[in-house]
N, C-alpha and C positions, 0 to 999 in steps of 0.2 A: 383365205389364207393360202399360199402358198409355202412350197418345202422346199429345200434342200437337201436332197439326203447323201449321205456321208459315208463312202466305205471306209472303216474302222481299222483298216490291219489286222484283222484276228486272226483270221484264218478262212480256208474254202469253207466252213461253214458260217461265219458271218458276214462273208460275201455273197452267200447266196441268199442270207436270211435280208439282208441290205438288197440286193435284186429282189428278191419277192417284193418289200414293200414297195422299192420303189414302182415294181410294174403293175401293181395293184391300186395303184395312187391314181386314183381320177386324172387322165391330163390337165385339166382348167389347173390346179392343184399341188403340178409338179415344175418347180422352176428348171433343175437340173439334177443330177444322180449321177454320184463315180463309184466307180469299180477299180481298187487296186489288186484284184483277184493274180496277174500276173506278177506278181512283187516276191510271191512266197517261194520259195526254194523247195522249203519238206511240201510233202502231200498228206494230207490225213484221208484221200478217198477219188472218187470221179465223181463226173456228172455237175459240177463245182459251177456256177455262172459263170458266164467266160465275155469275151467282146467278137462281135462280127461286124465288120461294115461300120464301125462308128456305135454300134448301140450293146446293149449288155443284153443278151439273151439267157432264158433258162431252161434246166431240161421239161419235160413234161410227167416226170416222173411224179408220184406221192413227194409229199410234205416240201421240202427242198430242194427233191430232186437229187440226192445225193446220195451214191452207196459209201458208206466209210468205213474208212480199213481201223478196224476196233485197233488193231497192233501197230499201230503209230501213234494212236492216243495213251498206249502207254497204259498202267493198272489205275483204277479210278481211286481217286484221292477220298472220299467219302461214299457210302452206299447206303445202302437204307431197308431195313428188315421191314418183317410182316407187319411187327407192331407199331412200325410207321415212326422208330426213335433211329437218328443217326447213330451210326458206327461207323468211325477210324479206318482206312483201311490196312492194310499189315504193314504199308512203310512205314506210318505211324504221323504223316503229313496230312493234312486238312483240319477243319475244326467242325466239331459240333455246331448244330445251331444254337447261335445265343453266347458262344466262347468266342475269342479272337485265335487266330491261326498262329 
């Protein structure tokens, strides 16, 4: 089998999560891989896979490779206590699990 892999538009972090696999993908495996990591205007962070020379590099950093600026993501739409049940968070947007938003 051979892949395709597809950068999605998300954001610097599903670019970089979209570079991980693509650069962990066996070569025999890998047909081709994009990156539109340059598209995005806001920033959610650094360290974000970028393009050098024609190919998509990533940092060497833990997990991603990404520090991210919590205050661009803005307050989290859902969180989740001890006892491991969702709860709302105070704008009163997201859903439980198992409800529709």
């Amino acid at each position: 089998m051979v892949m395709h892999i597809e950068c999605v538009l998300g954001s610097e972090i599903t670019s970089s999560a979209v570079a991980h696999l693509a650069i962990s993908t066996a070569p025999r495996h890998l047909l081709n891989a994009s990156h539109y990591g340059d598209y995005f205007d806001a920033s959610l962070g650094e360290g974000s896979a970028r393009v050098e020379g024609g190919r998509i590099v990533v940092d060497d950093r833990p997990g991603l490779g990404l520090r991210i600026d919590e205050a661009a993501l803005g307050p989290p739409l859902m969180s989740f206590g001890a006892e491991a049940r969702p709860r709302r968070a105070a704008s009163g947007r997201g859903a439980a699990v198992g409800e529709e938003a």
